[in-house]
C-alpha positions as a Markdown table, in Angstrom:
| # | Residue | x | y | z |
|---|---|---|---|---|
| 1 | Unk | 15.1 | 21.7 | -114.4 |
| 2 | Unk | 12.3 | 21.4 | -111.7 |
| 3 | Unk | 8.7 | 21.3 | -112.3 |
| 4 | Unk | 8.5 | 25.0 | -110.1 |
| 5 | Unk | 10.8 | 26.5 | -112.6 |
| 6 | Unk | 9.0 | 25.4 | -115.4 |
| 7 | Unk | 5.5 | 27.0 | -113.9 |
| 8 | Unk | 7.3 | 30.3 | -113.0 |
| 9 | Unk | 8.6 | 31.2 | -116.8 |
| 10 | Unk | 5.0 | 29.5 | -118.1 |
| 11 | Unk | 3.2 | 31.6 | -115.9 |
| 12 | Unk | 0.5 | 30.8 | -113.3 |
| 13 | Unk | -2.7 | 31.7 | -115.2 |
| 14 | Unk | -4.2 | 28.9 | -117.6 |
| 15 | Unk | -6.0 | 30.4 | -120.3 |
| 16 | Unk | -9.9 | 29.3 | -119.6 |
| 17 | Unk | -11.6 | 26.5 | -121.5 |
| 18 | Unk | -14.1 | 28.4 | -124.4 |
| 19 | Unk | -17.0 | 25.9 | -125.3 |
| 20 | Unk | -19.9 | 25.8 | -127.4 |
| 21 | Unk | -18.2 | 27.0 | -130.2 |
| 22 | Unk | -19.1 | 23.8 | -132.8 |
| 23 | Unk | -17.3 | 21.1 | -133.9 |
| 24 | Unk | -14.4 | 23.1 | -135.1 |
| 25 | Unk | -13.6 | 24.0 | -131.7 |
| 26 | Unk | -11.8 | 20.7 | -130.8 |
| 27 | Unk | -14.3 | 20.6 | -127.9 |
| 28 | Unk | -16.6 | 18.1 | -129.6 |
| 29 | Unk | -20.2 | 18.8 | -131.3 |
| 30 | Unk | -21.7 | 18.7 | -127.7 |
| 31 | Unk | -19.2 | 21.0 | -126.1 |
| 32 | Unk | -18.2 | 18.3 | -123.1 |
| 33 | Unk | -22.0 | 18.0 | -121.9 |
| 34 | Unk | -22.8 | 14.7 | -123.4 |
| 35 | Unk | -25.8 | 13.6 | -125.0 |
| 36 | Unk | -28.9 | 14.0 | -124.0 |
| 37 | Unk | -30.4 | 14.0 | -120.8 |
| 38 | Unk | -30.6 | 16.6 | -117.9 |
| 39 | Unk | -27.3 | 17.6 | -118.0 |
| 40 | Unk | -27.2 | 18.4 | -121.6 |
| 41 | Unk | -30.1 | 20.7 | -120.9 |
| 42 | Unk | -29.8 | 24.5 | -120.1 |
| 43 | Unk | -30.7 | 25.9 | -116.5 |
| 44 | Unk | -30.4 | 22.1 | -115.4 |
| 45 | Unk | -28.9 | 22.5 | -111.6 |
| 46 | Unk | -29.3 | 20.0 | -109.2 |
| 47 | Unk | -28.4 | 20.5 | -104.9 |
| 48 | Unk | -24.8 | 19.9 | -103.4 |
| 49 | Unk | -23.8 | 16.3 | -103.1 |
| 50 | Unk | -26.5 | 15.3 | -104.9 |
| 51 | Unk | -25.9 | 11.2 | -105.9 |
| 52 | Unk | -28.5 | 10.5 | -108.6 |
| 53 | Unk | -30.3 | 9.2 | -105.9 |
| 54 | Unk | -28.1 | 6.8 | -104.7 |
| 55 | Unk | -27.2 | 6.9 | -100.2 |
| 56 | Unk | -25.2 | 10.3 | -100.8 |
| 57 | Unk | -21.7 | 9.9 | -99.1 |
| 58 | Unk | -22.6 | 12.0 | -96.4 |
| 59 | Unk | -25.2 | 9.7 | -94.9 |
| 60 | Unk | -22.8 | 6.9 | -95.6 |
| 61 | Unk | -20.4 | 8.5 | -93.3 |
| 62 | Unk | -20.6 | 6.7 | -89.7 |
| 63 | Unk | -21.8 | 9.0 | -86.4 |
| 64 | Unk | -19.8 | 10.6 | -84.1 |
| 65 | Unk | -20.9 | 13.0 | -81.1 |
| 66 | Unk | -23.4 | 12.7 | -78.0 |
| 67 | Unk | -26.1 | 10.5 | -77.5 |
| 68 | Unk | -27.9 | 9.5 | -73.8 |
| 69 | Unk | -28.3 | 6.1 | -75.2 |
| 70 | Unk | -24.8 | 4.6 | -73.2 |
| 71 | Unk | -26.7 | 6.0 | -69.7 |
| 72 | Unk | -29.7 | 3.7 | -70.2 |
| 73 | Unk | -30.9 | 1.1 | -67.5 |
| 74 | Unk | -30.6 | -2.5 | -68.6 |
| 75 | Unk | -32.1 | -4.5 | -66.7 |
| 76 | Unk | -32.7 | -8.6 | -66.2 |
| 77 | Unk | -36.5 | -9.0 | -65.9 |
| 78 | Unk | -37.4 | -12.2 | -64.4 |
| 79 | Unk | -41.7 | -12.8 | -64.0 |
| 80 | Unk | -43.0 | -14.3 | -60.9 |
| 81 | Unk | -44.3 | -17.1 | -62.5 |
| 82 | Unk | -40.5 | -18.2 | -63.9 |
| 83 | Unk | -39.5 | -17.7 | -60.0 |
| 84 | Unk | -42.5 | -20.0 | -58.1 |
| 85 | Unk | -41.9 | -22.6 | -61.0 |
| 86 | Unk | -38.1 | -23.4 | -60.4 |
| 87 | Unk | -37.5 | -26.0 | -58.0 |
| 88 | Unk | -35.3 | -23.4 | -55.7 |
| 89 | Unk | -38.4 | -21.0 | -55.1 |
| 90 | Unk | -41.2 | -23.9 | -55.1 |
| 91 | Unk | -41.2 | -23.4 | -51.3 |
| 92 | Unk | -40.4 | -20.0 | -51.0 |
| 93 | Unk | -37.4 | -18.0 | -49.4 |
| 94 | Unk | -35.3 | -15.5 | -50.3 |
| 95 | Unk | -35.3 | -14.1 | -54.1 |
| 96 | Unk | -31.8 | -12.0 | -54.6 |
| 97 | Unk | -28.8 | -11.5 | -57.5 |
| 98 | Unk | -27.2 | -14.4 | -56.3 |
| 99 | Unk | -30.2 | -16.7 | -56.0 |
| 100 | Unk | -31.6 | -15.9 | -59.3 |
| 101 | Unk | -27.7 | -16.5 | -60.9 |
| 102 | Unk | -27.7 | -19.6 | -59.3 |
| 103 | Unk | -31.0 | -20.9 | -60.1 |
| 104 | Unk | -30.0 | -19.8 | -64.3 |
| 105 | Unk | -33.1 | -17.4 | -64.1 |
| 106 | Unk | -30.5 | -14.7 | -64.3 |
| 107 | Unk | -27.2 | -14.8 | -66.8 |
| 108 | Unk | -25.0 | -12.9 | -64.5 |
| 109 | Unk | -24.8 | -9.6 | -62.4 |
| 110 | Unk | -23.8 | -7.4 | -65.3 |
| 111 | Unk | -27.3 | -5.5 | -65.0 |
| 112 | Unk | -30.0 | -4.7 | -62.2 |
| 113 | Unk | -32.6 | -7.2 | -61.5 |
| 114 | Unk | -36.2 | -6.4 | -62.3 |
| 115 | Unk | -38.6 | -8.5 | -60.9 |
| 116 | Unk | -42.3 | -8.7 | -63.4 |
| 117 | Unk | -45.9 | -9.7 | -61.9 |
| 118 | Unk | -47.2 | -11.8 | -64.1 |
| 119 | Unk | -47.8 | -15.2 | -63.1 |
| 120 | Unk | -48.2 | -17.2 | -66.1 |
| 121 | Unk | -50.8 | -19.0 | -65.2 |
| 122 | Unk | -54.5 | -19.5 | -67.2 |
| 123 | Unk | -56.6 | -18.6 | -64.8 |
| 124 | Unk | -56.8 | -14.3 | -65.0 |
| 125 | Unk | -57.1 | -14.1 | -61.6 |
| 126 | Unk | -54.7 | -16.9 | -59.8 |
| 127 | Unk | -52.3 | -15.6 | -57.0 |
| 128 | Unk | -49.1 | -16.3 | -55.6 |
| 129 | Unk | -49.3 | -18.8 | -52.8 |
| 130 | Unk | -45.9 | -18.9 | -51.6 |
| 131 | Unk | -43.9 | -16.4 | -49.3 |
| 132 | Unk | -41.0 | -14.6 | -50.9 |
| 133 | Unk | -38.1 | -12.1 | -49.1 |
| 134 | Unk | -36.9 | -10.2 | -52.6 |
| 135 | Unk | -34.8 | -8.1 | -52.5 |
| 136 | Unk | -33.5 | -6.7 | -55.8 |
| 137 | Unk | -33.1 | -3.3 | -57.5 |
| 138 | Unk | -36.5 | -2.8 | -59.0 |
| 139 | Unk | -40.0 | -4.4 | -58.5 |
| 140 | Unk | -42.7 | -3.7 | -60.4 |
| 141 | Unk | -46.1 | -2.4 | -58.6 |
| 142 | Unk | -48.1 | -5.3 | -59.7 |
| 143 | Unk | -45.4 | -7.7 | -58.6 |
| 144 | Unk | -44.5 | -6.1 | -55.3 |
| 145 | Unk | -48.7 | -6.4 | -54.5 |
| 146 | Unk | -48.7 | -10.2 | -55.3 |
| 147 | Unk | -45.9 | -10.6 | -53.1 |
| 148 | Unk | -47.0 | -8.7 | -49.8 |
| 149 | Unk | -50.4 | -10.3 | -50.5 |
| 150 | Unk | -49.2 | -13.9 | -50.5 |
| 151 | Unk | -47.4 | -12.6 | -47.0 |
| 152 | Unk | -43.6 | -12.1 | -48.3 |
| 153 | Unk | -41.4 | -9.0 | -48.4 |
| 154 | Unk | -40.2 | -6.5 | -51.0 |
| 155 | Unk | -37.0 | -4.2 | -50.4 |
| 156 | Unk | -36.1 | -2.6 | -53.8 |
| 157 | Unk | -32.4 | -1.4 | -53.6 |
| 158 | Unk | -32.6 | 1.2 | -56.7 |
| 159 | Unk | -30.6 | 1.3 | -59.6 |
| 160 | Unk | -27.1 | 3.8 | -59.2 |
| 161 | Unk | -29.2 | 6.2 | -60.7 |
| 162 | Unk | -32.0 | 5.9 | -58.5 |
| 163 | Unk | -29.4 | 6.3 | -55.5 |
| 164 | Unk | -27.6 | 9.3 | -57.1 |
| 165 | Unk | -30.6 | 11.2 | -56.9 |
| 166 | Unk | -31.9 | 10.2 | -53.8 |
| 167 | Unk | -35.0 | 8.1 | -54.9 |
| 168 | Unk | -36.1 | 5.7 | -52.0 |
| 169 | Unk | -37.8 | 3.4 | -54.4 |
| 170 | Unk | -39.5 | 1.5 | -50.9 |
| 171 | Unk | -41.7 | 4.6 | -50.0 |
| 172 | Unk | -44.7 | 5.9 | -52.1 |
| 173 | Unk | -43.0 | 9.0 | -52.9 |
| 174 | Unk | -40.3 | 8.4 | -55.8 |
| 175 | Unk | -39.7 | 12.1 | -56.5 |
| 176 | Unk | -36.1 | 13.0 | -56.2 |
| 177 | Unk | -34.1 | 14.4 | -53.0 |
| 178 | Unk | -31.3 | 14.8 | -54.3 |
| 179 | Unk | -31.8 | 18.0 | -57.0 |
| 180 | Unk | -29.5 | 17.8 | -60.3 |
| 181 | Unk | -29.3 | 20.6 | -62.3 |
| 182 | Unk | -31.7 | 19.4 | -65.0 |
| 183 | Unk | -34.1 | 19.2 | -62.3 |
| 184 | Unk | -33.6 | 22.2 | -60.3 |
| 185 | Unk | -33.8 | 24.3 | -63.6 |
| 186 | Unk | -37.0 | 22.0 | -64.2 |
| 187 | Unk | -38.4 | 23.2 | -60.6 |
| 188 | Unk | -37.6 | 26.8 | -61.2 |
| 189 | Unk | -39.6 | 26.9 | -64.4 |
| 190 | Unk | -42.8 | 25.5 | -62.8 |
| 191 | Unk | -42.2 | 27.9 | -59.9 |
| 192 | Unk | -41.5 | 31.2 | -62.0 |
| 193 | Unk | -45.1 | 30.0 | -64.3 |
| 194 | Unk | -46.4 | 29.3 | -60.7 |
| 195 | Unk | -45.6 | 33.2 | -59.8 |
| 196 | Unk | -46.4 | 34.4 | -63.2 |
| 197 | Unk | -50.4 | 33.1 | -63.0 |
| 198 | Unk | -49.8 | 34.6 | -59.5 |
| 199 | Unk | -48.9 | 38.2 | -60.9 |
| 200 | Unk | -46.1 | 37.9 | -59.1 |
| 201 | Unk | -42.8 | 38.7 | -60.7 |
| 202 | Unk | -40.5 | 35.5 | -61.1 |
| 203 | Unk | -37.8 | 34.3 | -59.0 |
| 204 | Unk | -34.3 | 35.4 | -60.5 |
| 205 | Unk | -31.2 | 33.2 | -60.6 |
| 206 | Unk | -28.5 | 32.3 | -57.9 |
């Protein structure tokens, strides 16, 4: 005889568990409660999955989904000062990926090369006093100033983001040529609020 044969003659309903009837009951003085405490209590209730406090098992469960934090920029930020006071750039000359990997100011060519202006030096106000030709994907505006001033030359390539939206980072004007869709939504907003404090009606889409 199989277990499924047994359940069909038994029958499927189980007849429900009656408690709070005493000790007679054979469900115990305490009617499978326990003793004491807030569970033991009438109109206790506490919220779903609650722990007793402890990490519930939900918050223990790792994350899975979306996140912008894998389309960050890393960069490898290397200060002036670090670059005039290796032997390589003492004199000058031209400050690059490969340059910087070969001096060791840079680990490798894994990320984009940002180039820092301070000089590490004590005095506030000291400059640089040699001539540099960088050329690397992003200087910052301090630096790039030290470095014209001391009569090199700056050429910032961009990051791949920078070139997929068309940002010449060499010109004063880093706003985007290329339009993504973020940004043409972005654009259309300020234009319809533009119309709207006009009392024009907005632009519709397409």
């Amino acid at each position: 005889m199989m277990i499924h044969e047994i359940t069909e003659i038994a029958g499927k309903n189980k007849k429900r568990k009656r408690v709070g009837r005493g000790p007679g009951s054979g469900r115990g003085k305490t009617s499978t409660r326990g003793f004491k405490g807030a569970g033991s209590r009438t109109g206790n209730s506490r919220r779903y999955a609650f722990e007793g406090g402890q990490m519930p098992y939900f918050r223990r469960m790792p994350k899975f989904g979306f996140t912008n934090v894998q389309f960050r920029t890393l960069f490898w930020a290397v200060n002036l000062g670090d670059i005039v006071k290796h032997p390589d750039f003492a004199k000058g000359g031209r400050v690059d990926d490969g340059t910087l990997i070969k001096s060791g100011l840079v680990r490798d060519s894994s990320r984009d090369v940002k180039i820092l202006g301070d000089l590490k030096a004590d005095a506030e106000d000291a400059k640089l006093t040699v001539a540099l030709d960088v050329e690397v994907s992003r200087v910052t505006a301090g630096a790039r100033a030290k470095i014209l001033e001391a009569g090199g030359k700056v050429n910032e390539l961009g990051t791949r983001r920078d070139r997929v939206r068309g940002v010449d980072r060499n010109s004063d004007d880093h706003t985007p040529k290329n339009l993504t869709k973020k940004l043409k939504r972005l654009r259309q907003s300020e234009a319809n609020k533009a119309a709207f404090a006009r009392g024009e009606a907005p632009k519709k889409k397409g």
